[in-house]
Structures are given as C-alpha cells and as structure tokens.
C-alpha positions as CSV (number, residue, x, y, z in Angstrom):
1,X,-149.2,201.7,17.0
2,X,-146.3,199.5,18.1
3,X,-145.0,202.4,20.5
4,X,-148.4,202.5,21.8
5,X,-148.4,198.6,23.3
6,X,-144.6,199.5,24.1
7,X,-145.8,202.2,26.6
8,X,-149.0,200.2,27.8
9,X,-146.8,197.3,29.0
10,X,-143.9,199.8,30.6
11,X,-146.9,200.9,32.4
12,X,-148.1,198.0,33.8
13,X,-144.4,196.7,34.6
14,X,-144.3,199.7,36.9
15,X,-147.8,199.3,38.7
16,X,-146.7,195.7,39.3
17,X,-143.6,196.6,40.8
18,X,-145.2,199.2,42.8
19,X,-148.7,197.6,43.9
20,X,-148.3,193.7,43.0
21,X,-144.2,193.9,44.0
22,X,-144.6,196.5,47.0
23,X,-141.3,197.9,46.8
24,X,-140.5,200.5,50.0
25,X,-141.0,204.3,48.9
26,X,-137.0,204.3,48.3
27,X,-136.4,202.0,45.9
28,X,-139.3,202.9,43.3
29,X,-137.6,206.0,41.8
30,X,-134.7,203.2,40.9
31,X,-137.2,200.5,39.9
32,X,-139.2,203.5,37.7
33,X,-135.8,204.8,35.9
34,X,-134.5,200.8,35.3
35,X,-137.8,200.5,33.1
36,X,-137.3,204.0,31.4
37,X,-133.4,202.8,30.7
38,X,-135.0,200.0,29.0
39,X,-137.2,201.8,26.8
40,X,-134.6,204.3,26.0
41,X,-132.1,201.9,24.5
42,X,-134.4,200.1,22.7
43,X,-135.6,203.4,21.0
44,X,-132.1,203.6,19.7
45,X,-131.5,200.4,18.7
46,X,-134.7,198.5,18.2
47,X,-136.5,198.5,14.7
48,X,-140.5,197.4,15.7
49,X,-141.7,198.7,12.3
50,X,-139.8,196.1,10.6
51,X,-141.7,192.7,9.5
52,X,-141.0,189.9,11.0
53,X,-139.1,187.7,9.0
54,X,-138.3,184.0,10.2
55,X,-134.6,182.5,10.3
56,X,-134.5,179.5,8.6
57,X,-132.6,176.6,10.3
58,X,-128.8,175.7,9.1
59,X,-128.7,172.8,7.1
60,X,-126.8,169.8,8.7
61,X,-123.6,169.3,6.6
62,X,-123.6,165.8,5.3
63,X,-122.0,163.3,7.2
64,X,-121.5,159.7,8.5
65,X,-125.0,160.3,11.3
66,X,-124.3,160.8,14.8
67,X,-123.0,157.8,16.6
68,X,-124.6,158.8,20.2
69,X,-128.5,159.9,18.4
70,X,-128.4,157.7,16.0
71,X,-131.9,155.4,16.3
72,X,-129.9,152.6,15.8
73,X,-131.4,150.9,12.7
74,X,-133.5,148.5,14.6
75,X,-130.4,146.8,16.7
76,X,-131.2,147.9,20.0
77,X,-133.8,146.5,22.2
78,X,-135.1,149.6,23.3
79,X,-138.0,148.3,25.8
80,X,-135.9,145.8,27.3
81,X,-134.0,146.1,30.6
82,X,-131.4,148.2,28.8
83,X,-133.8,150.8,27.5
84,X,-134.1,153.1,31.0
85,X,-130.1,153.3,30.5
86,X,-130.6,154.1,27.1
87,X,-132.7,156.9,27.8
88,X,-130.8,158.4,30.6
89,X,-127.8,158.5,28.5
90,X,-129.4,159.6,25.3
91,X,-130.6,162.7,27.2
92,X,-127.3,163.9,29.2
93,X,-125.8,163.3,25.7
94,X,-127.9,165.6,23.4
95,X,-127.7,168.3,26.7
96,X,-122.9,167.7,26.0
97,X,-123.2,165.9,29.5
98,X,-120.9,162.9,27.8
99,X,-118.7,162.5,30.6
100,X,-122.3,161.7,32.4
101,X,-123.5,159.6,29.4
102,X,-121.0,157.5,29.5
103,X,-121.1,157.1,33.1
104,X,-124.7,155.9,33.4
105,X,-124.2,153.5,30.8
106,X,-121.5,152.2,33.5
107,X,-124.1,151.6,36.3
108,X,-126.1,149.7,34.1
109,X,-123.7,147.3,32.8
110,X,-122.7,146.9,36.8
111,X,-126.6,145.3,36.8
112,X,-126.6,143.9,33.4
113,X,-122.9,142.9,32.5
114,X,-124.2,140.7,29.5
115,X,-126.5,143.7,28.1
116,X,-125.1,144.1,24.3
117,X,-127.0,147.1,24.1
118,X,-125.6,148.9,26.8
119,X,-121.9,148.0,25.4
120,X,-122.3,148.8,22.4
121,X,-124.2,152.5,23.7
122,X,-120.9,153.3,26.1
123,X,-118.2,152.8,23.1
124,X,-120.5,154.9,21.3
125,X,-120.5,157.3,24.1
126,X,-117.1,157.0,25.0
127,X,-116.1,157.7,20.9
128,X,-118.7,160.9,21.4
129,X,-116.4,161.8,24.9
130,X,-113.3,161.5,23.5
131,X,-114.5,164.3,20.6
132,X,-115.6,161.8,18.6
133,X,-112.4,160.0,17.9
134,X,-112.0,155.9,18.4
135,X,-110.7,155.8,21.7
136,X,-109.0,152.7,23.4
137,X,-112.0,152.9,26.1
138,X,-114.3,152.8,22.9
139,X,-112.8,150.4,20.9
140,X,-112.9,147.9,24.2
141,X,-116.4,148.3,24.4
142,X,-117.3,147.4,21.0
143,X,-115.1,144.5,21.5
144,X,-116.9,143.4,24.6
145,X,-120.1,143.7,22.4
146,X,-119.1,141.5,19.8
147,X,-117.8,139.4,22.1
148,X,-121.0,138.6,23.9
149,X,-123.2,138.4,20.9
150,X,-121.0,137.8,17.7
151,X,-123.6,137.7,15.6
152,X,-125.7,141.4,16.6
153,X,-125.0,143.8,14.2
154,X,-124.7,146.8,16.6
155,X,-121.1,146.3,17.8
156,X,-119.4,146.4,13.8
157,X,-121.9,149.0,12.8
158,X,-121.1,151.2,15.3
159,X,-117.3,150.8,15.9
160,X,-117.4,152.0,11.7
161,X,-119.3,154.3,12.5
162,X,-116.9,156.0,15.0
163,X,-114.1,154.8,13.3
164,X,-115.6,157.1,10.2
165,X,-115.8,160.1,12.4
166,X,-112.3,160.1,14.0
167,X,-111.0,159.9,10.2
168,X,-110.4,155.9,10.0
169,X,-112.3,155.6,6.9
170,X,-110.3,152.9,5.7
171,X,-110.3,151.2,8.9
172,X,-114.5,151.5,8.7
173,X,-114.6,150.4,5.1
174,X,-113.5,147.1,6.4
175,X,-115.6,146.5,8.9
176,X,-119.0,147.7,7.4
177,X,-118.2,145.5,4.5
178,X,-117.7,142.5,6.5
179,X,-121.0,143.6,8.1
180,X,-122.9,144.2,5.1
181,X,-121.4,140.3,3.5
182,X,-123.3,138.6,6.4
183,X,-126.6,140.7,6.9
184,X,-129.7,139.5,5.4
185,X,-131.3,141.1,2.6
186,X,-134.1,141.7,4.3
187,X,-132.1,143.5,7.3
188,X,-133.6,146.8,8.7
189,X,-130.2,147.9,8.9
190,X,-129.1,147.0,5.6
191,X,-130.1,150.0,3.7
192,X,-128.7,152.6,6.1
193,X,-125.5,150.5,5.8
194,X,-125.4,150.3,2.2
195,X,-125.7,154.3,2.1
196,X,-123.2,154.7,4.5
197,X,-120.7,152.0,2.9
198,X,-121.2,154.3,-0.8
199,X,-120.5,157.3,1.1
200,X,-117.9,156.4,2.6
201,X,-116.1,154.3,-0.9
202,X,-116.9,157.9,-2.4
203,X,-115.1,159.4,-0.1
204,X,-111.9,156.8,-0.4
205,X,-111.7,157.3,-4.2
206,X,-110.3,155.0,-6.9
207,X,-108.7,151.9,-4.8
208,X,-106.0,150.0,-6.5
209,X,-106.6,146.5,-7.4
210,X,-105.3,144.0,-5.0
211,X,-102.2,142.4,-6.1
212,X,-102.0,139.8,-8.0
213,X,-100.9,136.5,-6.3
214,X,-97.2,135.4,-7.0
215,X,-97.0,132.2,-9.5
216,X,-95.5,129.4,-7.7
C-alpha cells in the first residue's frame, strides 16, 4: 500500500513540473528521469514497511546549568530597560552566535552603563565565547557588576558559575559560599544555590581541615 502513495505523489511531482512548473519540451525528459532516480534509490535503500519507531531525546549529562540559558533564579529584572538586550542576546546565543551575544550586550551597556543585568549577562556571555572558560573579559564584567550593586546576587552567582565550568571548582566553592552566608532564607535563589554548592563539594571530595592556628 505504501508503494501505492509512493507512485501517486511521483505522479503528481511530475504533472506539477510539467503543467504547474511549465518547463520547455527539453528539459522534461531530465525533470521526468530526476524523479525516477529518486524513486529508484530509495527502493534500494528505503525500508517503508518498517513501523515507525520514535528516537528518544539524549539525556543532558549532569552539570553545573548553563551560564548563558540559565533563567537566572529570579536576579534579573527581565521587564526592565535591560530585558530587550537580554532577549536579543539570549537568542543569537542558543543559535552559537556568541561572538554576537556578547556584542549586543555591549550596545546596551553604551545606553545603560549602570544596568547590573546587562554586566552580569556579558561575563556570562563572554565566559560562553571563550568556550566556557573564565576569561579576563568575563571576569571584568562580573567585577563591574558587583561593583555597581554589591549587594545583587547575580554577579557572585554567576562568576561561580563559570568559574565551575572552566574547571575552577575550588575557586567557585569560595564564592558561592560567601554568597549563600549572606542570602536570605527566603531567597529564590537560595535553593538552586544550595544544590549547586553540594554538587560541587561532592565533586571536591574530602577537604582537609584548616590548620590549626599557632600558640603564641
């Protein structure tokens, strides 16, 4: 039955070329024999009378999140005047335009120098640019978040969280932990954080005890 609907729409490719296309008297024979090409390889290597069976989806591997998708826990003002730059870099990231992310995030900080949230969004796209490593250019950013606004959470939460994916994980450690000792428990960030911060002690192993101090 299969072959059947096969044929009928081979047919009807051919009319359209013919009638709907009007291709001169020349070029149909090629047009006819393109379509009969077609049908010929997939009768050797196409298998219609198998079932259909659906592929399921990859499971992500577990990880630290995504610094550059990552809904960011409530810290970002995302209907303020940063949230059209937001959006415009969000969507040339998830598409691997970082180079452009990063970039737009640019031309709105040259409108809204003081915008945390744009800062704090280019050292995460920066980080994303540089294959996810902490670059100098990122690190800088995150610093000129925290130093507009020392107390928003964004800047520390997201400089660990690149620091985690370019391999820093003690380096991250210490800054989530300083982050978590002055959130509030009733935080919307905190929980994320506190997962995080476990995964990532997990991942450190036994530490040593700090030393004791000397005895005058």
């Amino acid at each position: 039955m299969i072959w059947l609907w096969i044929m009928l729409a081979a047919a009807l490719t051919i009319g359209g070329m013919l009638w709907l296309g009007k291709l001169p008297a020349a070029a149909r024979p090629l047009a006819g024999a393109a379509v009969m090409l077609g049908l010929a390889g997939y009768a050797l290597e196409g298998s219609p009378s198998l079932p259909g069976k659906p592929v399921a989806a990859a499971e992500e591997p577990e990880g630290f999140g995504e610094a550059i998708t990552d809904q960011r826990q409530g810290m970002a003002d995302r209907f303020g005047p940063a949230a059209q730059w937001l959006g415009m870099s969000d969507g040339f990231a998830r598409t691997g335009k970082t180079e452009l992310a990063a970039k737009t995030l640019e031309k709105g900080l040259e409108k809204y120098p003081d915008n945390v949230d744009l800062w704090v969004a280019l050292g995460n796209a920066l980080a994303v640019h540089s294959g996810g490593m902490m670059s100098p250019a990122a690190a800088l950013a995150f610093d000129e978040a925290a130093r507009r606004d020392p107390s928003h959470p964004a800047p520390p939460f997201f400089a660990g969280l690149a620091l985690a994916q370019g391999g820093d994980l003690k380096g991250a450690e210490a800054v989530w932990s300083q982050l978590l000792a002055r959130s509030p428990a009733d935080a919307p960030w905190r929980p994320d954080l506190e997962m995080r911060l476990a995964q990532l002690r997990q991942a450190l192993g036994p530490q040593p005890p700090p030393p004791a101090p000397a005895e005058p």
